[in-house]
N, C-alpha and C positions, 0 to 999 in steps of 0.2 A: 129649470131643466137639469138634470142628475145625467152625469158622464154614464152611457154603459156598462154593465158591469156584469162579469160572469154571474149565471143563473143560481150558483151553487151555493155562491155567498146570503143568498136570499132564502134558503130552504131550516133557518135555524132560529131562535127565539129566544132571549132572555125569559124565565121562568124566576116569579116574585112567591113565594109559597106562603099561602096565609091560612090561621087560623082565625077563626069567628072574625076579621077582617081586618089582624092585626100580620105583618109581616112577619116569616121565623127566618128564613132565609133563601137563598138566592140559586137556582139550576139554571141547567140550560138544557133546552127541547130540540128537537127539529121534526120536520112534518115528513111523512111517508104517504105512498099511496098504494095500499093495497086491498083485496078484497073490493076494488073502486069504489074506497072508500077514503078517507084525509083520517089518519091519525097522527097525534103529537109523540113521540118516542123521544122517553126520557132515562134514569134510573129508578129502580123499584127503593130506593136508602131517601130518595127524595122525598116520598110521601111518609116510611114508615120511620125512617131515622136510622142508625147504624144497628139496630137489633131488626133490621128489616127478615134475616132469614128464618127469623123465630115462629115457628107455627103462630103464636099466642100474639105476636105482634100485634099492635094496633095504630091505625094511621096516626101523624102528627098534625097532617094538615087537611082543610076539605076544600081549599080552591087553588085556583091559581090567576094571578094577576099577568099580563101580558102586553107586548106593543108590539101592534100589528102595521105591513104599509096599506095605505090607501091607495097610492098612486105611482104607477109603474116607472112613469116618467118622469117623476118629483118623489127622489126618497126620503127626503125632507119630511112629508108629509108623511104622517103617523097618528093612530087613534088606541088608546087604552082600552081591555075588554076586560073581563074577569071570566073563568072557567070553572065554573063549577065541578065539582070531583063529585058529586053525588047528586041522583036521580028518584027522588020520592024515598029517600032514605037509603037508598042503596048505591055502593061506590061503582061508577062506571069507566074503569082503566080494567083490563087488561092485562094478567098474569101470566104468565108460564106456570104449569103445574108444578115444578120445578122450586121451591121456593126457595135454594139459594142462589135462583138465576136474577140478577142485580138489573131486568130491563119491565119498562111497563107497556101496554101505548092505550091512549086515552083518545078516544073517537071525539073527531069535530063536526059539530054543525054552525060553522061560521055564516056570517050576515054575508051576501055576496058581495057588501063595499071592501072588504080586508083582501088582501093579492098573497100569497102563500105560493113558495116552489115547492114544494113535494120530490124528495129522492124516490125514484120509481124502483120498481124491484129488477127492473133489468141492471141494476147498479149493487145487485145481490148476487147477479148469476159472476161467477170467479173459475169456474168449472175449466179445468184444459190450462186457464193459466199460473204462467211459472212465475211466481213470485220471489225476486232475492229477497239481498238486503236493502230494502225498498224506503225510503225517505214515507211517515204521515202525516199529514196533516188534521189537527184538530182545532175545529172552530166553534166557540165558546164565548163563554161570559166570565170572563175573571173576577174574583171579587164585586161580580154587578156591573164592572167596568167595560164601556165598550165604545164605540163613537154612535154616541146619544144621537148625535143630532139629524146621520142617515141610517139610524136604526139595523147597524152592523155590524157583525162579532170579529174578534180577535180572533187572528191562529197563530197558534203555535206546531213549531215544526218539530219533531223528533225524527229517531229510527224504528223498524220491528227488532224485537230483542229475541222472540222468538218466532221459529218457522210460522212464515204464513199458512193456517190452516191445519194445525199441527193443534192439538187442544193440550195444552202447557198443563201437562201432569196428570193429562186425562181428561181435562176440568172447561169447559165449552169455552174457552177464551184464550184470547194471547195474551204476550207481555211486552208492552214498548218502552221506548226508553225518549221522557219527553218533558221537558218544563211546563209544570199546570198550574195551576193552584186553586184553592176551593173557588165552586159558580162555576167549575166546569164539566160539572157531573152532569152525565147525559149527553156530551158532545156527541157529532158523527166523527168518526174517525176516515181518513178518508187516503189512496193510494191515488196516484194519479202518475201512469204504466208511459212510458213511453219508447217507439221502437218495439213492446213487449212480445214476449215470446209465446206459443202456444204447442203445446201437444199433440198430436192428431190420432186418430185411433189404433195406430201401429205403434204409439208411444215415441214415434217422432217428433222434434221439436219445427217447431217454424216461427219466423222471424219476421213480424208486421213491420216494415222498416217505412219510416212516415207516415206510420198512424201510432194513437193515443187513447188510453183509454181510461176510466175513470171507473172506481173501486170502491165500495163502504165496505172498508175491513170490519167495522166492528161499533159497539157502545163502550164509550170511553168510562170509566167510574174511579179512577184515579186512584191514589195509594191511599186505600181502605184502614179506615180507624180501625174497622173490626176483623175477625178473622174468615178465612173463606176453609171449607171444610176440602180437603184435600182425598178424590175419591180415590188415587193411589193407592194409599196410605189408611184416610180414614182420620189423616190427626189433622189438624189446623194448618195451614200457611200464613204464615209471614211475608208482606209482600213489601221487601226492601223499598224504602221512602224515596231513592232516584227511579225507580222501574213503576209503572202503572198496568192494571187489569182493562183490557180490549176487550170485550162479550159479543162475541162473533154473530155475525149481523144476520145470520138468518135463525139465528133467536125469535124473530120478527115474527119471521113467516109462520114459526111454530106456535108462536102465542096466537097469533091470527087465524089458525088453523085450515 
């Protein structure tokens, strides 16, 4: 019997990325439910590699290897799957038309023994609220590393470095400020409000005082080997190696359409 444990911790995935059925390296997913449907939302650099926003790109990998729970009440208990990325020859994730947008999401038809949380998209809706300088949390797979044994990631805690909601440069993402390190591309990123403030339609504030609420700021993709095109400007960003790229989480909803 496995102590309870908040729902949220359960909604994320170490991701094993393999070619012809040889491991290349290591992300991390989490499950969404949209369109009432379960997809896996990850980063788009994960499949195509750091030249991921190149028209001409081509995948690096075509599955994905994973550990699913079997059993709600024993988190112990865990079953290996493999994910196919391709469907009679053709890749079936999910792009943004956008192609320097860094997010995928890849549709499941899971065996119904595997138990999956799904972030629902009312944990999209951020509308009215006032967001400071709000503490995130990102939960992930570091280096692969995580506690094997109850099938559960690591977080790490950072700041927002930039205005929540505010698109840093123009450019559909924020900037935090947050200790990662590779295997953790694709985390959720996640705010968790509390006492939070809200606006009302006269541009009023109001003050939920003992209540709480929970927030998917964003897809974490971490300090990018490559460059991100800057629509300012037009020239490159440089995305200093302590600050990380957030890809604002209704990316989702637009890829899903």
């Amino acid at each position: 019997m496995t102590k309870a444990i908040e729902p949220i911790f359960l909604t994320t995935t170490m991701l094993a990325m393999l070619y012809k059925g040889k491991e290349r390296h290591s992300a991390t997913g989490f499950f969404f439910k949209g369109n009432k449907n379960i997809f896996l939302v990850t980063n788009k650099h994960v499949i195509y590699g750091k030249n991921y926003s190149d028209p001409y790109a081509q995948p690096i990998v075509d599955s994905i290897k994973t550990m699913l729970h079997i059993d709600l009440s024993d988190l112990s208990r865990n079953e290996e799957t493999e994910l196919p990325l391709y469907k009679n020859g053709m890749p079936v994730w999910l792009e943004h038309k956008q192609k320097e947008i860094d997010v995928v999401c890849i549709p499941l038809n899971l065996d119904s023994k595997f138990l999956v949380v799904p972030i629902s998209e009312e944990l999209l809706n951020s509308e009215g609220i006032v967001v400071g300088f709000e503490k995130i949390f990102v939960m992930g797979y570091p280096y692969a590393w995580y506690d094997d044994y109850y099938n559960l990631p690591i977080t790490r805690i950072g700041h927002l470095s930039s205005p929540f909601g505010v698109p840093f440069r123009n450019n559909p993402f924020l900037i935090g400020d947050v200790e990662t390190h590779p295997g953790m591309s694709g985390s959720p990123v996640l705010i968790h409000l509390k006492d939070y403030v809200t606006t009302d339609e006269n541009g009023r504030r109001v003050t939920h005082l003992g209540s709480s609420r929970l927030i998917l700021a964003g897809i974490f993709s971490g300090q990018p080997e490559w460059r991100i095109n800057d629509k300012a400007t037009g020239r490159p960003i440089d995305i200093p190696h302590s600050l990380s790229v957030i890809w604002f989480a209704n990316l989702i909803q637009q890829i899903l359409g």
